[in-house]
N, C-alpha and C positions, 0 to 999 in steps of 0.2 A: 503714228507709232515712232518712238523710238529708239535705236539699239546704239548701247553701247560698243566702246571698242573691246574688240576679242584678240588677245596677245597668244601667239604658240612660241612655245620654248623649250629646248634642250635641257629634259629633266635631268642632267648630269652637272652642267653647264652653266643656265641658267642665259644661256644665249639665245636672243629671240632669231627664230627659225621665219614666221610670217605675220603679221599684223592686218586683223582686217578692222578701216576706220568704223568712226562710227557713221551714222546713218540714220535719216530721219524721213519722215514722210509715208508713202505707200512703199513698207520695206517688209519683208518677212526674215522673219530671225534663221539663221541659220543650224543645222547641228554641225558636232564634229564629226560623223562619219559623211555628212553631204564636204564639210569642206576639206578631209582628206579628199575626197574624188574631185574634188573643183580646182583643186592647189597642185601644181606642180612639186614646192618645194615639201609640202606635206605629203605627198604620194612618195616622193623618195624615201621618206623616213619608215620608220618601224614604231608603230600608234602606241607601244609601251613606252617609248623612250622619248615620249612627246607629252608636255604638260599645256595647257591656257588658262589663263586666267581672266573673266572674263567682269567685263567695267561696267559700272552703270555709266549711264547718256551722261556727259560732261566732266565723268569723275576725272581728277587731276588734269583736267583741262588747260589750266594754265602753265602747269609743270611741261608739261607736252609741246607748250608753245614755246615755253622759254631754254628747258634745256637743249644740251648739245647729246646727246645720246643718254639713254636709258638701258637699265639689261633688267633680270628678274633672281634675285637672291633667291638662291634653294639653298641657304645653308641652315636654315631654323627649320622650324616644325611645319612652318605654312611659308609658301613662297610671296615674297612680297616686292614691288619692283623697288629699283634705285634709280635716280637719276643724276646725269652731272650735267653742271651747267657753268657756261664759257666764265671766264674769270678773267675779267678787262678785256683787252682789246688783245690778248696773246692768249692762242689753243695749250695748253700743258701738253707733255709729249704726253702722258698716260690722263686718258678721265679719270676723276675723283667720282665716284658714284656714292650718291648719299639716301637719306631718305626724301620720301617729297616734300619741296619748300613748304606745301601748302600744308600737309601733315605739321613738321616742325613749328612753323607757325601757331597752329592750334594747340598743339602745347604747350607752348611757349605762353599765347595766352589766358588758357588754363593754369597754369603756372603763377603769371603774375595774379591772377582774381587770387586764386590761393594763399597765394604773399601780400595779399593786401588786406584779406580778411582774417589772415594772425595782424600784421602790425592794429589793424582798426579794433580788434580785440584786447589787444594790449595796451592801446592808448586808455580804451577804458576803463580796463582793471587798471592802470598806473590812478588813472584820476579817481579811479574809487577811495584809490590807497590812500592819495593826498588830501579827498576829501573833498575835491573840486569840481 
């Protein structure tokens, strides 16, 4: 079996509170009233004012690897996380939190098939015009 990561976060905030990884093998999923009682930092809290979000097995795996810290934007309709990630060899005083490289990416390449199937539609209708 197995379970992805489960993010807990400061539904005001948007600051992760506790992270439990992921986990594979002979594992049983947890709830969240088992991991308030399991979690020190989540027993402190008050279970209204606490959101998670919870991953499938690998998702954003390599964002995770690569950046320098992540938090979880509650500023839209559905909370979705941001990551920022080191830029050369010097920390910025403030993280840049973006969306996932791996997210961006796929639109990106979304994007270009898109862009590439107007211009290949266009080469055609040109050559129809000309007659070519």
């Amino acid at each position: 079996m197995e379970i992805g990561r489960k993010i807990y976060y400061d539904k005001s905030t948007g600051n992760t509170i506790i992270e439990i990884g992921e986990r594979s093998g002979d594992v049983v999923e947890t709830t969240q009233e088992g991991d308030f009682a399991a979690y020190v930092a989540l027993q402190e809290r008050v279970p209204g004012t606490v959101g998670v979000l919870q991953l499938e097995y690998g998702q954003f795996a390599q964002d995770f690897a690569e950046c320098s810290g992540y938090r979880v934007d509650v500023s839209g309709d559905e909370p979705t996380l941001q990551f920022s990630y080191p830029e050369g060899n010097e920390e910025p005083e403030e993280p840049v939190f973006q969306t996932p490289l791996s997210e961006q990416v796929k639109t990106l390449k979304t994007t270009v098939e898109d862009q590439q199937q107007t211009i290949d539609d266009l080469t055609l209708a040109i050559a129809d015009i000309l007659g070519t």
